[in-house]
C-alpha positions in Angstrom: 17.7 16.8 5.4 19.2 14.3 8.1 17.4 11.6 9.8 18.2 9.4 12.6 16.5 6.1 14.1 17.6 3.6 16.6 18.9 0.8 14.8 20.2 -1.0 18.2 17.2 -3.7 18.1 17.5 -4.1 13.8 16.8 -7.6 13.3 15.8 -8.2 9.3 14.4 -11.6 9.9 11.6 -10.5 12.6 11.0 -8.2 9.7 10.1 -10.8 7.0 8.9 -13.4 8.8 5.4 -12.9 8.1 4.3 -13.0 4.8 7.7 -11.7 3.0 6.9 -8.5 1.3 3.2 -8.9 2.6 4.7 -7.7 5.6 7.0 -4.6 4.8 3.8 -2.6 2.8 4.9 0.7 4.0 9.2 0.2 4.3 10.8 1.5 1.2 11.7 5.0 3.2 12.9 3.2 6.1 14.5 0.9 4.5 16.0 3.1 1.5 17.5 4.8 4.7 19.6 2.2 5.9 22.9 2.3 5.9 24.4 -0.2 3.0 25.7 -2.9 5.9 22.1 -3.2 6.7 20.3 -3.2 3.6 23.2 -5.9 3.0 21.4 -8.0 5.9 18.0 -7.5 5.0 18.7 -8.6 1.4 20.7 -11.8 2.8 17.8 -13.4 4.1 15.0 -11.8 2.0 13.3 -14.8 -0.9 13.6 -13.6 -4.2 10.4 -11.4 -4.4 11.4 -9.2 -1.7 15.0 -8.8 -3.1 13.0 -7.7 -6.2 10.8 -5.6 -4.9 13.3 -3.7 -2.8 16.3 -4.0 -4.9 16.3 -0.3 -6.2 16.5 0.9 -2.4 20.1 0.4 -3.0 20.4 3.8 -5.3 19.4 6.0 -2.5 22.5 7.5 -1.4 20.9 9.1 1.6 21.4 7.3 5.1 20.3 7.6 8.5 22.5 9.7 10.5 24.5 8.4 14.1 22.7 10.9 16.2 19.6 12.6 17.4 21.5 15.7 18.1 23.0 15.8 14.3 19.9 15.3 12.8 16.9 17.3 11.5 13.9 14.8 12.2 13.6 11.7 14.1 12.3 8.6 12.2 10.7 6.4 14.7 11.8 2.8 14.4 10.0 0.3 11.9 6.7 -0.5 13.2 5.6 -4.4 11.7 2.9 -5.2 9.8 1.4 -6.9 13.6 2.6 -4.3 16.1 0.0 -2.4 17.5 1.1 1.8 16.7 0.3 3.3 19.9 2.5 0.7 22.0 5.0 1.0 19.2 5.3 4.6 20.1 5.2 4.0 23.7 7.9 1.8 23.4 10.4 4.4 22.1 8.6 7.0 24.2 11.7 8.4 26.2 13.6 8.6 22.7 10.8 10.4 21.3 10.4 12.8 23.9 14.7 13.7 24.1 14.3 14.6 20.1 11.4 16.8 20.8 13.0 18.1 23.9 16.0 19.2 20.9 13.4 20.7 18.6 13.7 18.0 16.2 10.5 16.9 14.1 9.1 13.4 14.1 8.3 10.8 11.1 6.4 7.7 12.0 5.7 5.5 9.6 2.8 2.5 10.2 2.7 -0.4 7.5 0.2 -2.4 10.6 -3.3 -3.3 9.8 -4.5 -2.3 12.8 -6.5 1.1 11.7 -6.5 2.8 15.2 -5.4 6.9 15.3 -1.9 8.0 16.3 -1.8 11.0 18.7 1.6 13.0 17.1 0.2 16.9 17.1 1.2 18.2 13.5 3.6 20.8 15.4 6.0 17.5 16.1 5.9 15.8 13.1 4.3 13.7 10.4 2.6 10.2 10.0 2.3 8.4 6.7 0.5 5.0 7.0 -1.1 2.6 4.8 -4.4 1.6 7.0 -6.5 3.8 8.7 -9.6 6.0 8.3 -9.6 9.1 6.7 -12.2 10.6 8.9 -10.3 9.9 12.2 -7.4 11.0 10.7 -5.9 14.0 11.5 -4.3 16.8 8.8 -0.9 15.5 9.3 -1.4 11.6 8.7 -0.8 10.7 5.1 -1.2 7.6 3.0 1.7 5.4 1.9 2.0 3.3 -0.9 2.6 -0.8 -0.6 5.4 -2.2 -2.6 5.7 -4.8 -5.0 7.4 -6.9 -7.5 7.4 -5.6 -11.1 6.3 -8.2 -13.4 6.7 -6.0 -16.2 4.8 -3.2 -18.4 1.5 -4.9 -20.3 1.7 -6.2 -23.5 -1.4 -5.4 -24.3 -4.0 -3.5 -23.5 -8.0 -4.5 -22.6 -11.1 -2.3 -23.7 -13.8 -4.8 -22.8 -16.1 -4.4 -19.4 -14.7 -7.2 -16.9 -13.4 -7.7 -13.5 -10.7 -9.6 -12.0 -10.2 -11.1 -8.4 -8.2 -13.2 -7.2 -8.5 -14.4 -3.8 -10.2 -14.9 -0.2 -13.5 -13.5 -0.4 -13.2 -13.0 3.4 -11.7 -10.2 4.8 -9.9 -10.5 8.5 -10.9 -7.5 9.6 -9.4 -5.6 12.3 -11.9 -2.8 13.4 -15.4 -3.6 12.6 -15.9 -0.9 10.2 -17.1 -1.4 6.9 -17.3 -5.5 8.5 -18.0 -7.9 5.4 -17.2 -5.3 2.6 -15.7 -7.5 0.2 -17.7 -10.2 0.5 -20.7 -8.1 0.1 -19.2 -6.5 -2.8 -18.1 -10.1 -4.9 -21.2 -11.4 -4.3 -23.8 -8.3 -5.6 -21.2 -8.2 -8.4 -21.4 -12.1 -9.2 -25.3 -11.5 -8.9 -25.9 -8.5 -11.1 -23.2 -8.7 -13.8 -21.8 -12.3 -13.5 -21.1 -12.3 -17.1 -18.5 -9.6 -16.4 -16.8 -11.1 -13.2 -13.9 -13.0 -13.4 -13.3 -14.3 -9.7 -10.9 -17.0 -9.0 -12.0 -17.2 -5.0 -9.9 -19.2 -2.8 -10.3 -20.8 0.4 -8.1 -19.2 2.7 -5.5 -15.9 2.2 -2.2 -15.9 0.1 -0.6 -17.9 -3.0 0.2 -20.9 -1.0 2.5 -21.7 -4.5 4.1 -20.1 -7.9 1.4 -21.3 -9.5 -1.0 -19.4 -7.5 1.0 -16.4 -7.9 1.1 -16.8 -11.9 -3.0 -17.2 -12.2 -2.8 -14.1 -9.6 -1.3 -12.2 -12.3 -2.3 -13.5 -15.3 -6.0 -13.0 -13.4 -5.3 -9.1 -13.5 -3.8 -9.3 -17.1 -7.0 -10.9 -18.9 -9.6 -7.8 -17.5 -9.6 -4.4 -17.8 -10.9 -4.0 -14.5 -9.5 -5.3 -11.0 -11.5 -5.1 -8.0 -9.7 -3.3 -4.8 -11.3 -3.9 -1.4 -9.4 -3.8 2.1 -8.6 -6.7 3.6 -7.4 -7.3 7.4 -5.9 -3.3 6.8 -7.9 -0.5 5.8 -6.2 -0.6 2.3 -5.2 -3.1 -0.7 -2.5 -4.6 -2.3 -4.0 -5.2 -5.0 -4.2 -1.4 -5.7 -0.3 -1.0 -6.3 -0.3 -4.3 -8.1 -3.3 -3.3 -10.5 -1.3 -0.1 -11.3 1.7 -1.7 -12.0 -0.2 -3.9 -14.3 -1.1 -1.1 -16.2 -5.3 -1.7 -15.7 -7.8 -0.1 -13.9 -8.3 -0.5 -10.0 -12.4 -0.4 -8.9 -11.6 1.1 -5.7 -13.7 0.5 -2.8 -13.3 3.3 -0.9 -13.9 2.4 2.4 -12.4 5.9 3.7 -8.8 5.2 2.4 -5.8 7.6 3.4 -4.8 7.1 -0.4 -1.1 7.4 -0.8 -0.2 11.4 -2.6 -3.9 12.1 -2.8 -2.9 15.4 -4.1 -1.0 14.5 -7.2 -2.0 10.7 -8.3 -5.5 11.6 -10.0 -7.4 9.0 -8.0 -11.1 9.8 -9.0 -10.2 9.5 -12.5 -7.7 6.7 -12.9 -10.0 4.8 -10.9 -13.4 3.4 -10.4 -14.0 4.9 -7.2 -16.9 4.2 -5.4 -17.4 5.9 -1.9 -19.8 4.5 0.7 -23.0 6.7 -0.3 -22.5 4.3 -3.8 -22.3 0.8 -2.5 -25.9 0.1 -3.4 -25.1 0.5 -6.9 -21.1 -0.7 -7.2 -21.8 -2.5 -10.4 -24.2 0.7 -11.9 -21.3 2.7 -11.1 -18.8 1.0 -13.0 -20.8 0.8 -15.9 -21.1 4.3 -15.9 -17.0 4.7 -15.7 -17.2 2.3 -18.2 -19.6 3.9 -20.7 -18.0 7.6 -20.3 -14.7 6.2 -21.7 -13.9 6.1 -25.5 -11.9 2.9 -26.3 -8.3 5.3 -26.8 -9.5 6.9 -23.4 -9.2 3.5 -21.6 -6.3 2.6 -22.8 -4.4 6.2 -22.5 -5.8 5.3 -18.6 -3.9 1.7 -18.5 -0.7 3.6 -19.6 -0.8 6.5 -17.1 -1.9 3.8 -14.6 1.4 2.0 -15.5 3.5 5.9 -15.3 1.7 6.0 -11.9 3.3 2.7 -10.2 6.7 3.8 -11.9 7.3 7.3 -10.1 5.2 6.9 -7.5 5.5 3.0 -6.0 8.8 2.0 -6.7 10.9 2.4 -3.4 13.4 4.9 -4.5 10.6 7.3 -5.9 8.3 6.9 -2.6 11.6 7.8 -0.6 11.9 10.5 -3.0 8.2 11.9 -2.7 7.7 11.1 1.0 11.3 13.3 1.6 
C-alpha cells in the first residue's frame, strides 16, 4: 500500500506547541509515515516525553510516497489538536478532489477535540478520530488510540475496590453534550463510596511540574481502578495511560468511537458504564467489582497491560490502522 500527503506546509513546532504530546493524540500513523528527514525534525525540537513516546515510529520502514498519481490512498494532512475538521478539509479541498478525480481512496485522521461529523462517503475513504459521537458517526469513521509515554509494566498488582483521579474536575467541553459529566460523576462518587475514591483534584488542567506528573502516576499505581471521563474531547487520556499501567479503566461512556472496538474486549477489560447507567456509576462498579475472583482481576491488569503494548504503541497502531 502507498500513501501520499502534502508535506509542503510541515512545520514540527506548530505541531507541539500546545501541550507536547497532549496535542499529537491521534499522530503515530502520520507521523510513523514520514520520511526519516522529517521524523528527524520533529524529534529535534520535541521535550523528552514526546521523544519517548514517539521514538518507536522510527522502525516503520514505510514512508509517504512523492505523488498522488503513484500512490494508492491519499492521507489528508495532519489536522491539530485545535483545528476545526471540516475547514481542515476545506483547506486541502482542490487536493482532495484531484485524488478522487484519480480513483484514489482517502484517510483522514482527526486528533481535534472538537466532536463535529466529517462528510467523507465510505465509497472515498476512511476517518479514524479520537473525539466524536458514536451515534453521529457514520460506518466508516473509526476510533484512534492517544499515545503515551511508557513508564513501565506494574510491579504489582491491586485487588482491593478503589479509584484513582488525578486532575481538573472540570471539563472544557466543546459541544454541550453530556455538559458537566465528570464533575457530576467525582462528586456522586465522593458522596456514595468516598471511602473508595482516591481523587487528587486540581485547580486548573495539566501537571504544571515533574512532580505533578509523578503523583499523576503514582495516583494510578496505588488503585485498582482509574476513572476515564472525556474532557474538552469526546475521549480520555487517561484511558491509554490506565492501560499501560496495567489497571482497570471505569469508562464513562459518553458514546465513545473506542479505538479497534472489534478486537480490544472493551466491555470486559473495563468498567463500562453507558448513559442509561449514570444513575448508578458507583452500583455499577461494585457489581464489576464483586463478579471478579481476586486471580480474575489481576489476569485483567495483565491483559490490560498486553492491550497498550500491541495496540497503543505507535508502530503497532500504524500497523493496525494499515
Amino acid at each position: 500500500m502507498k500513501y501520499y500527503t502534502n508535506l509542503e506546509g510541515f512545520n514540527p513546532i506548530s505541531l507541539l506547541k500546545d501541550h507536547g504530546v497532549y496535542g499529537l493524540p491521534h499522530a503515530s500513523f502520520y507521523l510513523s509515515l514520514l520520511p526519516k528527514e522529517y521524523k528527524d525534525k520533529l524529534m529535534s525540537v520535541a521535550n523528552a516525553e514526546v521523544r519517548a513516546a514517539f521514538k518507536s515510529i522510527y522502525e516503520v520502514q514505510d514512508k509517504f510516497c512523492d505523488s498522488i498519481e503513484e500512490a494508492d490512498l491519499y492521507v489528508v494532512p495532519f489536522c491539530g489538536i485545535h483545528d476545526n475538521p471540516g475547514l481542515h478539509i476545506e483547506k486541502w479541498k482542490d487536493e482532495i478532489n484531484y485524488a478522487l478525480k484519480l480513483g484514489k481512496k482517502l484517510v483522514y485522521l482527526i486528533g481535534t477535540d472538537m466532536n463535529m461529523p466529517v462528510k467523507i462517503s465510505r465509497e472515498n475513504g476512511l476517518i479514524f478520530r479520537t473525539s466524536g459521537f458514536l451515534s453521529e458517526a457514520s460506518s466508516n469513521v473509526y476510533g484512534c488510540p492517544t499515545v503515551n509515554i511508557d513508564v513501565g509494566k506494574p510491579k504489582k498488582y491491586r485487588t482491593k475496590l478503589s479509584i484513582s483521579f488525578t486532575g481538573w474536575p472540570i471539563s472544557s467541553d466543546m459541544s454541550g453534550k453530556f455538559r458537566g459529566i465528570r464533575k457530576d460523576t467525582i462528586n456522586e462518587l465522593r458522596l456514595k463510596i468516598p471511602d473508595k475514591c482516591d481523587f487528587f483534584l486540581k485547580d486548573e488542567w495539566g501537571p504544571t511540574c515533574n512532580a505533578d506528573k509523578l503523583q499523576f502516576y503514582k495516583n494510578i499505581s496505588d488503585n485498582l481502578y482509574c476513572l476515564c471521563v472525556r474532557g474538552g474531547g469526546n475521549f480520555s487520556f487517561r484511558l491509554g495511560e490506565t492501560l499501560m499501567m496495567g489497571r482497570i479503566p471505569i469508562l464513562i461512556d459518553t458514546e465513545y468511537i473506542l479505538p479497534f472496538v472489534n478486537e480490544i474486549p472493551w466491555d470486559t477489560n473495563c468498567v463500562r458504564i453507558k448513559p442509561e447507567n449514570f444513575h448508578r456509576i458507583s452500583e455499577v462498579i461494585q457489581e464489576y467489582h464483586d463478579a471478579h475472583t481476586e486471580e480474575e482481576l489481576i489476569a485483567i491488569q495483565k491483559q490490560n497491560r498486553i492491550i497498550w503494548e500491541e495496540y497503543f504503541i505507535p508502530k503497532n497502531t500504524y500497523k493496525k490502522i494499515s
